[in-house]
Phi, psi and omega in degrees: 000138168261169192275200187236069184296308173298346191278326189301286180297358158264333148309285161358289179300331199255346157262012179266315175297344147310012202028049201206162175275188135282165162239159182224107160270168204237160191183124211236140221292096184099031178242138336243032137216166174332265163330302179309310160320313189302272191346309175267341166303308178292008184263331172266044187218298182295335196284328174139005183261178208274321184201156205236112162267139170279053178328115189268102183338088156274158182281356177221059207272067189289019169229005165261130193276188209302314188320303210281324195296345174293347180275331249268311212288331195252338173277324154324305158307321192267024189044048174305133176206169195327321183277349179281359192261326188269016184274302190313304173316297177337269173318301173328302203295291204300352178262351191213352167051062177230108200330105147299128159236196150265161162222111196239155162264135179284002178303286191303348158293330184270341177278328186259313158127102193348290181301290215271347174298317189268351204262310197276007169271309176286356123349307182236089170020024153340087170304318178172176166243150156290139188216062174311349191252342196262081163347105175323314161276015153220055160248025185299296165328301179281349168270353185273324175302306191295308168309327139324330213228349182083035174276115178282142158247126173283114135290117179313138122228178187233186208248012163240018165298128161314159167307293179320327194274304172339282186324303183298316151306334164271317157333321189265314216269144191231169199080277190200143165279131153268116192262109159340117201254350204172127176316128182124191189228149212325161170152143193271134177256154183260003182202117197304298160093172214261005173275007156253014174267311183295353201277323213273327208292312181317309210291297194290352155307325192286323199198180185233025156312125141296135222256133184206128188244154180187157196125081166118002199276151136216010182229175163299308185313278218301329161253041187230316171292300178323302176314339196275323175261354165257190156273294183227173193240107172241138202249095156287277181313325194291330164307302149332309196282313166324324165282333162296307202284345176290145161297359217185142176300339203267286195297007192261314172296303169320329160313303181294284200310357194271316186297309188303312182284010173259347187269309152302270211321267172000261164014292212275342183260076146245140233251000000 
């Protein structure tokens, strides 16, 4: 099977013909259990959102702030492993025939093995990865695989990334650009602030990816601002904290899915 880079990019086009942004939430993979994680991606789906990155749990997450590492941190304990991230892809798709992706750190790729990482993401109906940590020049392998198998590679940037580094990144990079709204790590804000709209504008001068910010967004108001200058609007931590903060596997899905349809609603009022 191959993966479903298109479906990624015909969400995209069809929430750009909506005049509206997409939203994509994040949700990491065995939080906060193997079963529970399916559960809530798919609760953030039926709730509204457009496409789901799956997060493969590390011991070192450096661009994730404290929330995610606390889920990161109970899915690790609870002994989450690779194949429980494509089981999670799997079920996800096939229950909602909607795009997944991953979002990794490269180490457990390089450690498990480029070809059979990208052969069992397309496999389960995998749209493509995220890889903030993986450099662009020495992403030849994995983008010659990931391509082989119908796979997007997402590149980050950021808002003290240069124009040239911008260019050498959209260049490489296939689906959609993630774009950083702010230097730091994952985490909810009380303000998006305006360096990702000039982060989004630079970018999109480079190439004709779709542009998708995500770092701080957690309300609706923040993804109704975000949404008037992106392509899609991606949301994490805020989801996350919803499932900590639940008393209960149920109500913690009752949350998310609650966050998501306040999050479409956001998305769709842009002005």
């Amino acid at each position: 099977m191959s993966g479903t880079i298109q479906l990624l990019s015909d969400t995209l086009a069809k929430a750009k013909a909506e005049n509206r942004a997409a939203l994509i939430a994040y949700l990491p993979a065995g939080f906060p259990t193997v079963d529970g994680g399916i559960a809530a991606v798919k609760a953030v789906f039926d709730g509204g959102a457009d496409i789901v990155e799956v997060g493969l749990p590390h011991s070192d997450p450096v661009l994730d702030g404290p929330v995610i590492q606390t889920a990161d941190d109970i899915a690790l304990r609870g002994g989450v492993r690779i194949a429980d991230v494509m089981r999670t892809v799997r079920e996800a798709f096939e229950a909602t025939g909607k795009p997944v992706l991953v979002m990794t750190y490269w180490n457990p790729i390089d450690r498990y093995g480029v070809e059979r990482f990208t052969e069992e993401l397309a496999a389960a109906g995998g749209a493509g990865c995220i890889l903030p940590d993986l450099p662009v020049q020495e992403s030849g392998q994995w983008r010659e695989h990931a391509e082989k198998h119908g796979l997007a590679t997402v590149f980050v940037v950021a808002p003290s990334s240069k124009d040239e580094r911008l260019a050498t990144i959209t260049a490489a990079g296939s689906g959609f650009v993630y774009a950083a709204s702010l230097m730091g790590v994952t985490g909810t804000r009380e303000s998006v602030g305006a360096e990702a709209a000039d982060l989004v504008r630079r970018t999109r001068a480079t190439a004709a990816l779709p542009v998708c910010v995500g770092l701080g967004v957690s309300n609706a108001a923040q993804a109704k601002e975000v949404a008037a200058f992106a392509d899609g609007v991606i949301v994490g931590s805020a989801f996350v904290k919803r499932m900590l903060d639940a008393d209960s596997e149920a109500a913690g899905l009752a949350a998310v899915r609650e966050l998501a349809g306040e999050l479409a609603e956001g998305v769709r009022r842009v002005s």
